[in-house]
C-alpha positions as CSV (number, residue, x, y, z in Angstrom):
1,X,-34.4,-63.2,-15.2
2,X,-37.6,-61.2,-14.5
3,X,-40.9,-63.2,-14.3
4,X,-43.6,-61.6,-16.5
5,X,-45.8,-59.1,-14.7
6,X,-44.4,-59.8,-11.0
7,X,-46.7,-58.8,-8.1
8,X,-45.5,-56.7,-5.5
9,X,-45.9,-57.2,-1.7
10,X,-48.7,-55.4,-0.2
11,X,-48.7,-53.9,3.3
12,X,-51.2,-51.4,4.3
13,X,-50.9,-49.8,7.7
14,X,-51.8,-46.2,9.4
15,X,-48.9,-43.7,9.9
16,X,-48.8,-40.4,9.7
17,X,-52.5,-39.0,10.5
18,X,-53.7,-41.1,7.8
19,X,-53.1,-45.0,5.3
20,X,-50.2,-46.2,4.2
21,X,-49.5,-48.5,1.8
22,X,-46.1,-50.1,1.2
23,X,-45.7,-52.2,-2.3
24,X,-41.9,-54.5,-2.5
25,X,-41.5,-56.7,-4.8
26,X,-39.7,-60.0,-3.4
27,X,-39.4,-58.3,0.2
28,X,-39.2,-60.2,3.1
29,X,-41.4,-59.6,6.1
30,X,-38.3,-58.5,8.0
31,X,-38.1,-55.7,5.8
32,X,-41.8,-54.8,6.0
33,X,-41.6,-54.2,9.2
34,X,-38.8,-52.2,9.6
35,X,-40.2,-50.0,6.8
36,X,-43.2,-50.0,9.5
37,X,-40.9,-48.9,12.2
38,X,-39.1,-46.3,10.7
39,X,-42.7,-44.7,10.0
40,X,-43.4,-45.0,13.7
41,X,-39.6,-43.6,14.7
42,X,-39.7,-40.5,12.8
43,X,-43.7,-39.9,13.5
44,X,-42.8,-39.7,17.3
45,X,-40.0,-37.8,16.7
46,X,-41.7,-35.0,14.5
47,X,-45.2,-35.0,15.4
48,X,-46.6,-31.6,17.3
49,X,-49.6,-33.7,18.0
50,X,-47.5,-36.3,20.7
51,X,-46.2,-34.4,24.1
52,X,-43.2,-36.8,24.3
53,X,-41.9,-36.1,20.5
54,X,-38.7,-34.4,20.0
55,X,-40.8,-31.3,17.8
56,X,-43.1,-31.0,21.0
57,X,-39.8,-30.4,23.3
58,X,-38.2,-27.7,20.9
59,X,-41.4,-26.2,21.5
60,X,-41.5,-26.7,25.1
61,X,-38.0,-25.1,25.7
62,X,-38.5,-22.0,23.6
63,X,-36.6,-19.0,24.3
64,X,-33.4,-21.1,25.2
65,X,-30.4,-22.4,22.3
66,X,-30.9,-26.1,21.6
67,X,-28.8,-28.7,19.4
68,X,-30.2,-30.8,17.5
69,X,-28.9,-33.7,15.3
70,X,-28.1,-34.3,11.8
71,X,-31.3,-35.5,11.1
72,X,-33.4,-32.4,12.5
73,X,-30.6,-30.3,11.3
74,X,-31.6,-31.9,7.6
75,X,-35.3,-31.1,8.2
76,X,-34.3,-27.7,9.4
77,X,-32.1,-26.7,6.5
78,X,-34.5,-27.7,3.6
79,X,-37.3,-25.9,5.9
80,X,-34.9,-22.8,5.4
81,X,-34.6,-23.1,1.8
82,X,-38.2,-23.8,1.3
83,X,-39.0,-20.1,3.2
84,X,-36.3,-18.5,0.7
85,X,-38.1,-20.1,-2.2
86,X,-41.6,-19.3,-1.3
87,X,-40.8,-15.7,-0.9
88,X,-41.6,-16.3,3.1
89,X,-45.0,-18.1,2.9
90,X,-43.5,-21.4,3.4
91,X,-42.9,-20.9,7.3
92,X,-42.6,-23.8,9.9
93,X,-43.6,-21.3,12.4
94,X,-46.6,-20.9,11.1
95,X,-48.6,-23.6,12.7
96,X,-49.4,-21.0,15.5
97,X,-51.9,-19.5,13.3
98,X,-54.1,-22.5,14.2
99,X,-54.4,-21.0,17.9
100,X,-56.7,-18.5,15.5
101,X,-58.7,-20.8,13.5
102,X,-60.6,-23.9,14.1
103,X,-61.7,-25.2,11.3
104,X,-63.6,-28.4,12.7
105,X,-66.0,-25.9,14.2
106,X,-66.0,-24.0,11.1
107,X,-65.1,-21.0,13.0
108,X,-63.8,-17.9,11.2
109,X,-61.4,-15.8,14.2
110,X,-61.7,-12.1,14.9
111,X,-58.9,-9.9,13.9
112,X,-57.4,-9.7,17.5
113,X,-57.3,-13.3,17.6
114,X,-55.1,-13.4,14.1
115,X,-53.1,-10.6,15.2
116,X,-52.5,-12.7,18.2
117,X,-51.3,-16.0,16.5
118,X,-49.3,-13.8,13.8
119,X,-47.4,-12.5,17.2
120,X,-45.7,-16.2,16.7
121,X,-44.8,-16.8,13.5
122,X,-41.6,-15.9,11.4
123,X,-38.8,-18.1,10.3
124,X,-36.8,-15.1,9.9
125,X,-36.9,-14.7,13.7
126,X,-35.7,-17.8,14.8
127,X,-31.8,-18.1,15.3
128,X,-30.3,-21.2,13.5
129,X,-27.3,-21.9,12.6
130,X,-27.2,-25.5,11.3
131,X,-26.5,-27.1,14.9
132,X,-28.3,-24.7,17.2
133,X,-31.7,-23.7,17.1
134,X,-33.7,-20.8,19.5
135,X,-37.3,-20.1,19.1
136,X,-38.4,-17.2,20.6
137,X,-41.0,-17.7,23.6
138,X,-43.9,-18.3,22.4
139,X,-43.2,-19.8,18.8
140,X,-42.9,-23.3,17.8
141,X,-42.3,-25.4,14.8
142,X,-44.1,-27.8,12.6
143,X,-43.2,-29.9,10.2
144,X,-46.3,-31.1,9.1
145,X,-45.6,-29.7,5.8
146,X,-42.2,-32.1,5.2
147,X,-42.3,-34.7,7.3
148,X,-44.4,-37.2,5.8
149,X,-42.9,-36.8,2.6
150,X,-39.3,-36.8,4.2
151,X,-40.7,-39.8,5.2
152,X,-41.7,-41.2,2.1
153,X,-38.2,-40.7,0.7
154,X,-36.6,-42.3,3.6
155,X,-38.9,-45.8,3.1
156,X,-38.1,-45.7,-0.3
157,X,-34.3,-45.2,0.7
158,X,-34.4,-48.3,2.8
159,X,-35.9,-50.1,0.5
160,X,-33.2,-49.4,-2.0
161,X,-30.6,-50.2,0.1
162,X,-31.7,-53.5,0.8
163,X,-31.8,-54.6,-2.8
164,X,-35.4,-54.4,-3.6
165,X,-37.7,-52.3,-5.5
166,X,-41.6,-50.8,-4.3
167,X,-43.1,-47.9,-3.4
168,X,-44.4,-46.5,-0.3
169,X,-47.8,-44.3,-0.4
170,X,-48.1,-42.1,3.0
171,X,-51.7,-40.9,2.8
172,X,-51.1,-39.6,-1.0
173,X,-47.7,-39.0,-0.3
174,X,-45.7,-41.1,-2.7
175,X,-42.0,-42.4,-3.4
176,X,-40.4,-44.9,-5.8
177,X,-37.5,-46.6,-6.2
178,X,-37.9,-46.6,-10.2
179,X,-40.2,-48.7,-12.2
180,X,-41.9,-51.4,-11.0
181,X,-40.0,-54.8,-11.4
182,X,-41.3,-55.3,-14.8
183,X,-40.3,-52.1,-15.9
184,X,-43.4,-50.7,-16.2
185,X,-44.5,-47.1,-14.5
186,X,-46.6,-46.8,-11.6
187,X,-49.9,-45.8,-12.5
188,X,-51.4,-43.5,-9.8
189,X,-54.5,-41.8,-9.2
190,X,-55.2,-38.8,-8.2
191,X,-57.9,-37.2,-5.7
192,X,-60.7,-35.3,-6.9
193,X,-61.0,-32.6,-4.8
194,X,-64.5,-32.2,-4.7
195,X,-64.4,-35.8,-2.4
196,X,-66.0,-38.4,-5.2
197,X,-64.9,-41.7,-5.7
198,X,-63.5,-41.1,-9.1
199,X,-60.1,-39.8,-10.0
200,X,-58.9,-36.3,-11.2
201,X,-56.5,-37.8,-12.9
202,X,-54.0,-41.1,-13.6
203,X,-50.3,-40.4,-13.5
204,X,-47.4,-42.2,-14.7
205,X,-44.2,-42.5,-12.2
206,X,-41.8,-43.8,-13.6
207,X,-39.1,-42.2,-10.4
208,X,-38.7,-39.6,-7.4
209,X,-41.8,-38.9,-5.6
210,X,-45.5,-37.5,-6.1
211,X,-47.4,-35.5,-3.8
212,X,-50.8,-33.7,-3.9
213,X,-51.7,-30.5,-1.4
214,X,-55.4,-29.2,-1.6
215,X,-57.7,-27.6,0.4
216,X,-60.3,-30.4,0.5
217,X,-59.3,-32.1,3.9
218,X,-60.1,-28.9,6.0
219,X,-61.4,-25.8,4.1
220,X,-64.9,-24.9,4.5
221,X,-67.6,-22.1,2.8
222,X,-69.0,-19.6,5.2
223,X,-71.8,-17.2,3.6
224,X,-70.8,-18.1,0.0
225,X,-67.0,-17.7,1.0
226,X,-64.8,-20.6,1.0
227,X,-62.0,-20.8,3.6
228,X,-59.1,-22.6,2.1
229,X,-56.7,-24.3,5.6
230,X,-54.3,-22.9,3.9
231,X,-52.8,-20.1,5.4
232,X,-50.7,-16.8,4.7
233,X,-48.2,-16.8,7.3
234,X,-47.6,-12.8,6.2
235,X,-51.6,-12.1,6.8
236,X,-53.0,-15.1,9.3
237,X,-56.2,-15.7,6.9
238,X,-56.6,-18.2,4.6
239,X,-55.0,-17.8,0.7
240,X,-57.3,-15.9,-1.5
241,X,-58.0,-17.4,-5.0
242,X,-56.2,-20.5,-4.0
243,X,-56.5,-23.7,-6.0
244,X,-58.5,-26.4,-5.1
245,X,-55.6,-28.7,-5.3
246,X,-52.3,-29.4,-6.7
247,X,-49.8,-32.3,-7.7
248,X,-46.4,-31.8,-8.3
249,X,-43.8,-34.9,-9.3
250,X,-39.7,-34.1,-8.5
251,X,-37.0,-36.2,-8.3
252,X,-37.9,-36.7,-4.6
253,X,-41.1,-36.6,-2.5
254,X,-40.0,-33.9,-0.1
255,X,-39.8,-31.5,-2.8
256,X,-43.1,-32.9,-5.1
257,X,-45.2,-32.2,-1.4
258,X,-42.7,-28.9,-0.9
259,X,-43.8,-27.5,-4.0
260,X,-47.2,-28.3,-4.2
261,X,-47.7,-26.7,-0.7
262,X,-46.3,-23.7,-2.2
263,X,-48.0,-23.1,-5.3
264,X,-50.8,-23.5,-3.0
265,X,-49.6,-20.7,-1.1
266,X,-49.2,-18.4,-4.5
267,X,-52.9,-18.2,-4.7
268,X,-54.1,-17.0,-8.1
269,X,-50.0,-17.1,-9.2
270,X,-49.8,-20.6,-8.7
271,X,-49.8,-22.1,-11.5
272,X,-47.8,-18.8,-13.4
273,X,-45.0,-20.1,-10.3
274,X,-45.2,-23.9,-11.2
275,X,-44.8,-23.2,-15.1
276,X,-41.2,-21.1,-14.0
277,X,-40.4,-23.8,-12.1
278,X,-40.7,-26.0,-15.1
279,X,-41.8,-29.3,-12.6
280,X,-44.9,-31.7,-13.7
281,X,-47.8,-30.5,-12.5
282,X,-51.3,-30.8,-12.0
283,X,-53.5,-28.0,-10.8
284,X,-57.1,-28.0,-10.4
285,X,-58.7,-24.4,-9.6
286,X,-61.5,-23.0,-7.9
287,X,-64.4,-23.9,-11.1
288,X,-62.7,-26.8,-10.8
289,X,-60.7,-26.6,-14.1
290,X,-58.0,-29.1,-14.5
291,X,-54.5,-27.8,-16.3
292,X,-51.0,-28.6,-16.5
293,X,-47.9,-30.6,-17.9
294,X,-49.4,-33.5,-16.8
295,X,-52.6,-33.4,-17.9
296,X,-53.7,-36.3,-20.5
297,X,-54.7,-35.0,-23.9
């Protein structure tokens, strides 16, 4: 018998480049920390920013065949299908265009600079055939733009598995197992991108996985122009009439933080794209007008 309005088990911890927050009901501490540790395993495996992860030697040994295992294979494949989908501006190569811009310094690059970092990118150059990978000299990947969410998935995987139910929150990145224990939704809030303490908007999960992408981490205005981190892999600069941000639910977080990245990357047809896709959505634009399906009347 469930006991009215059970509290979950809190764990907060940093992961990822940012919090994390795990939330079991009845779960051991055994399980909290391997739920820890399997953040930790696959941040050291897919992290550009460590030397010693297994992303960073890909990179390393470009211009030669390498295999990789059924884990990076996964990553790789869905990374495929996300290119196919965007139309090409979802690229894991495309983390070479930071070479160009530096947007801690606020700096905006000269043309030879972006020509220069473009030089690198381009799924459709790299030879993979579901066990063997080659990068050409010179380009790399990054999964930056899956990994946390794969993550997010994978926690909440575990968690299943072991006969419990939660959710685990990687810096906005979030997974469930289903509804909380007493069958009630998760209620979530999320981020106002303008970087005030109050919420754009509460959210209801119920199942699968949230995730938010936005250009309020990085972007920056320069003479009345704002600079979105979000870049066109096709043109090196940052997407024109991009939204502010984006939230996307889907049966699994992987493909909410997927999507959102890409409707992102549609600029002004982003939330045309979303609607077609028929997902929940939220998308908050450049006045900072808040629309879609899962917007509260």
């Amino acid at each position: 018998m469930i006991e009215p309005n059970p509290e979950p088990r809190l764990c907060h911890f940093k992961g990822m480049g940012g919090p994390c927050d795990l939330a079991v009901f009845g779960a051991p501490d055994s399980l909290l920390e391997r739920l820890r540790s399997e953040v930790v395993r696959l941040e050291q495996r897919y992290s550009r920013y460590l030397p010693d992860s297994l992303v960073s030697d890909i990179n390393r040994k470009a211009g030669t065949v390498q295999s990789v295992d059924a884990e990076c294979a996964g990553l790789l494949n869905y990374a495929e299908h996300c290119y196919r989908l965007s139309d090409g501006v979802f690229d894991v190569t495309a983390g070479a265009l930071r070479r160009a811009w530096d947007f801690r310094r606020q700096r905006i690059p000269s043309p030879a600079e972006i020509a220069a970092a473009r030089a690198a990118v381009g799924w459709e150059r790299v030879e993979w055939n579901g066990e063997q990978l080659r990068l050409e000299p010179g380009m790399e990947l990054d999964f930056g733009g899956i990994v946390k969410e794969f993550a997010a998935d994978r926690l909440v995987a575990l968690i299943t598995e072991a006969g419990y139910r939660g959710m685990a929150n990687l810096a906005g990145d979030i997974a469930v197992t289903g509804p909380q224990a007493d069958g009630r939704p998760w209620m979530l809030s999320v981020r106002d991108p303008q970087g005030t303490n109050q919420a754009m908007a509460s959210v209801a999960l119920n199942k699968g996985g949230l995730a938010s992408s936005g250009d309020y981490e990085r972007g920056f205005t320069h003479k009345g122009v704002r600079y979105s981190h979000i870049l066109n892999p096709h043109t090196g600069w940052p997407v024109s009439d991009a939204p502010r941000a984006v939230t996307v639910i889907a049966d699994h977080c992987i493909m909410a933080g997927s999507l959102a990245t890409i409707a992102m990357l549609k600029g002004k047809d982003a939330e045309s794209w979303l609607v077609k896709l028929e997902v929940p959505f939220l998308l908050c634009d450049a006045a900072m007008n808040v629309s879609g399906t899962l917007v509260t009347p």
